[in-house]
C-alpha positions as a Markdown table, in Angstrom:
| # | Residue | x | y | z |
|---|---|---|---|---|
| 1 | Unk | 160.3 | 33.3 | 54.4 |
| 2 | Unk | 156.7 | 33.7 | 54.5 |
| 3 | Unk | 153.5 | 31.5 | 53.6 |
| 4 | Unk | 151.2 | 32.9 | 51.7 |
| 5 | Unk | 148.5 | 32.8 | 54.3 |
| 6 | Unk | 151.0 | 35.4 | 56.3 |
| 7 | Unk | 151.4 | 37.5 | 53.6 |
| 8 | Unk | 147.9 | 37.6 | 52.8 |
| 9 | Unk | 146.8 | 38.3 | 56.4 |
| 10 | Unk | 149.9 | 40.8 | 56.8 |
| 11 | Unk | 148.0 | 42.6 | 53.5 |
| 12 | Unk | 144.5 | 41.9 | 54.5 |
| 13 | Unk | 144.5 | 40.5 | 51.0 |
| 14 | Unk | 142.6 | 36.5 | 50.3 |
| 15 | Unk | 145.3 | 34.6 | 50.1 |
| 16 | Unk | 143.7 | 33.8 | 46.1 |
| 17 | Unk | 144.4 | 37.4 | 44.7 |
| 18 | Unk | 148.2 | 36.5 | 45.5 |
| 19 | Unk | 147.7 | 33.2 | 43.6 |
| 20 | Unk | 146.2 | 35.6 | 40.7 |
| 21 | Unk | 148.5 | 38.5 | 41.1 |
| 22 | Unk | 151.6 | 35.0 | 41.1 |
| 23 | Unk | 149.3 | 33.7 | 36.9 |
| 24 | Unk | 149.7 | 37.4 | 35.9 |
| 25 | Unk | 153.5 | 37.3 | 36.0 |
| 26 | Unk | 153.2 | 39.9 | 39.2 |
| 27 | Unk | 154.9 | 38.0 | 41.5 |
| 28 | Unk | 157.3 | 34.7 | 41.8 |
| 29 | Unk | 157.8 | 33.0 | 45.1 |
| 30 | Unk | 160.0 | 30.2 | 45.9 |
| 31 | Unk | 158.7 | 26.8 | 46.4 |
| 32 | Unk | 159.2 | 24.8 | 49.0 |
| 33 | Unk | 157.7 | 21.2 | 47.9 |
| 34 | Unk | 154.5 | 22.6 | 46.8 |
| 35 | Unk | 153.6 | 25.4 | 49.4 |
| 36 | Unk | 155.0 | 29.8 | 48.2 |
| 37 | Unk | 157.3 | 31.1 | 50.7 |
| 38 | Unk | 157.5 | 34.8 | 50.1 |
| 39 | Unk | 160.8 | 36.6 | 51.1 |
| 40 | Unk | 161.1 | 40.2 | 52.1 |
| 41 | Unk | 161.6 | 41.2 | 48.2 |
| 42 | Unk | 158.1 | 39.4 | 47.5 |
| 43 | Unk | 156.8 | 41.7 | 50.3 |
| 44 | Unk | 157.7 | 44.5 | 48.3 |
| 45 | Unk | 156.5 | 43.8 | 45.1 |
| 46 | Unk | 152.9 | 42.9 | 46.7 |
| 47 | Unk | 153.5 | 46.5 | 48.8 |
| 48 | Unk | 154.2 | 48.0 | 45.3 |
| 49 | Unk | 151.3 | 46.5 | 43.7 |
| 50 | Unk | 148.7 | 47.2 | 46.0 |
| 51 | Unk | 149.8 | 50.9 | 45.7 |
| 52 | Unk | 150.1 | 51.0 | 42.0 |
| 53 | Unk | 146.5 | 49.4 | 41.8 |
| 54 | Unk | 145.4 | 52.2 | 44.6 |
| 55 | Unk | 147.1 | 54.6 | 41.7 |
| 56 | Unk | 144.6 | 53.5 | 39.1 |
| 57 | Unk | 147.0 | 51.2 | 36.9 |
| 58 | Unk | 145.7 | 47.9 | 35.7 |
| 59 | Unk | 147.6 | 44.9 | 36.2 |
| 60 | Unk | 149.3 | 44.7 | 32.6 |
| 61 | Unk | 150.7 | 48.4 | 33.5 |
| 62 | Unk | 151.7 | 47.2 | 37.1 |
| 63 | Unk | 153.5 | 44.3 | 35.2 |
| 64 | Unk | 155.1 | 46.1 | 32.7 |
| 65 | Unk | 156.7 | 48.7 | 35.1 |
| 66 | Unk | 157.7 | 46.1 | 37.6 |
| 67 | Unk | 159.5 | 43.4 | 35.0 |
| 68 | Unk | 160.2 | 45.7 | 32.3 |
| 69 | Unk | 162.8 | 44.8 | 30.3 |
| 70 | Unk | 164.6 | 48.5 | 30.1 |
| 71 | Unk | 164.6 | 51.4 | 32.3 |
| 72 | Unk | 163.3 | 53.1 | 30.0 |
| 73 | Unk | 160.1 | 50.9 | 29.1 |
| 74 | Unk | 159.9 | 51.4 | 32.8 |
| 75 | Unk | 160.0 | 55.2 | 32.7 |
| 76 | Unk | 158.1 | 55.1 | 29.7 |
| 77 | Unk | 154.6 | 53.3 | 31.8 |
| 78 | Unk | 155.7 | 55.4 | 34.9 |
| 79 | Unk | 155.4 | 58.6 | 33.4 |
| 80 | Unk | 152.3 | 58.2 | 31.8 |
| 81 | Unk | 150.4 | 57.0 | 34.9 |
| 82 | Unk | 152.3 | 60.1 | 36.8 |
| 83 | Unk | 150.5 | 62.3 | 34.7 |
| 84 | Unk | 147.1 | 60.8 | 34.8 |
| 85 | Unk | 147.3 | 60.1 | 38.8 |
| 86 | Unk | 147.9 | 64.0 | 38.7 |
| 87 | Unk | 144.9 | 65.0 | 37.2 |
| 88 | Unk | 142.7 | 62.6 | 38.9 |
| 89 | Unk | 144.2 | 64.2 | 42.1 |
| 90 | Unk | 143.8 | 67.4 | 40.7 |
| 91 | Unk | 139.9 | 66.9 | 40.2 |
| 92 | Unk | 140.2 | 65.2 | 43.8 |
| 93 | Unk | 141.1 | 68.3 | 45.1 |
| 94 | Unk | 138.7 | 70.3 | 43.7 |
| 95 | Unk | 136.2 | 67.8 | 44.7 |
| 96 | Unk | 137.2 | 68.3 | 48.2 |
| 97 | Unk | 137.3 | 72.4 | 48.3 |
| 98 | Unk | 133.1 | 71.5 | 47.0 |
| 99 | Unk | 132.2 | 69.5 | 49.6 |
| 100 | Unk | 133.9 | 71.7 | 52.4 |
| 101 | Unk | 133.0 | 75.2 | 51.1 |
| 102 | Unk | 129.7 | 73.4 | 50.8 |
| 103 | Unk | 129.4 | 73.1 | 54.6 |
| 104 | Unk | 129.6 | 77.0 | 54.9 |
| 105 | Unk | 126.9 | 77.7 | 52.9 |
| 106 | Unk | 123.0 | 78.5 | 55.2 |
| 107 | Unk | 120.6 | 78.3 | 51.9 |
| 108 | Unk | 118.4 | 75.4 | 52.1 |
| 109 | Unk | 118.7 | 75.1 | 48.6 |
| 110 | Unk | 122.4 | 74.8 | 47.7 |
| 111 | Unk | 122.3 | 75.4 | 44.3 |
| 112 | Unk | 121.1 | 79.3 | 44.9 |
| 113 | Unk | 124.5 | 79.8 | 46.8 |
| 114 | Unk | 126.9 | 82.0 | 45.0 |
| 115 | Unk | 129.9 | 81.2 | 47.1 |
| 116 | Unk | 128.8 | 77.5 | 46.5 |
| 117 | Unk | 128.3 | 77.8 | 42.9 |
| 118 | Unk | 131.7 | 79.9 | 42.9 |
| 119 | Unk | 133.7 | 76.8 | 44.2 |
| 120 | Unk | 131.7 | 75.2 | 40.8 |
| 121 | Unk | 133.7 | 77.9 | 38.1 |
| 122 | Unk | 136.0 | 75.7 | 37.2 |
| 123 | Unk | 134.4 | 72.8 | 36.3 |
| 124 | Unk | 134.3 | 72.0 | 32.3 |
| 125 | Unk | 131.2 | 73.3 | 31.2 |
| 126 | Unk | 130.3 | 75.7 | 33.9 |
| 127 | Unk | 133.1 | 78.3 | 33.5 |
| 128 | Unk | 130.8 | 81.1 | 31.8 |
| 129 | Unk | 127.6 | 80.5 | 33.7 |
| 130 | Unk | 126.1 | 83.6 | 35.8 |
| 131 | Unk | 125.8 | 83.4 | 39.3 |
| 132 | Unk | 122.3 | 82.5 | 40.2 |
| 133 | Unk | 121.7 | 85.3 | 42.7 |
| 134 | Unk | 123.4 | 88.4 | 44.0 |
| 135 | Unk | 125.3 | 88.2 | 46.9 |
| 136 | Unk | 123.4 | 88.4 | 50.4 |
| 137 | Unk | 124.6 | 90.1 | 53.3 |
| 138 | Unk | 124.5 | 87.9 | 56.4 |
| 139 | Unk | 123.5 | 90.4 | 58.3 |
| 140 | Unk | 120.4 | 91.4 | 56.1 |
């Protein structure tokens, strides 16, 4: 068993987010007298937390999938977050391909880069956009 000042170190959480995370119903150590002693389960929960809250979800959601009362309540919240976290990772990628193709590119002005504006086609709202300029030959 664990005091909270271990398991908040161990997190490099303040030991008052688990005192917030324990008033939101997230987690439930034991008492002993006065002072939390977290087990190894409560050090799963707080694991699972901290990486559904690095997911996006809010704290009701991480609530509702960790003390639902059904599976499928649990599947239910699970899958919808699934879906979401796969977009925003999605657009994350995308985001990514930009800023590395972005490093390629020798125009001072980025923005008159057809390859850069290229890695831009997809993007809602740019799709049907000409390229600025024609493409230059290096070696020109």
């Amino acid at each position: 068993m664990k005091s909270i000042g271990d398991v908040a170190a161990r997190f490099g959480l303040p030991a008052h987010v688990l005192r917030h995370w324990e008033s939101e119903g997230l987690l439930a150590p034991a008492r002993d007298g006065y002072r939390r002693r977290y087990s190894d389960a409560d050090l799963y929960r707080v694991a699972s937390i901290l990486l559904a809250k690095e997911a996006g979800l809010g704290l009701a959601d991480i609530r509702s999938i960790l003390v639902a009362g059904t599976a499928a309540t649990r599947h239910e919240v699970m899958a919808r977050h699934s879906a979401a976290l796969r977009e925003r990772i999605t657009r994350a990628q995308a985001a990514l391909v930009m800023l590395e193709g972005g490093q390629t590119c020798e125009h001072d002005d980025l923005m008159a880069c057809e390859n850069f504006r290229g890695l831009l086609r997809d993007v809602p709202g740019c799709v049907d956009l000409p390229p600025p300029c024609p493409r230059r030959d290096p070696e020109t």
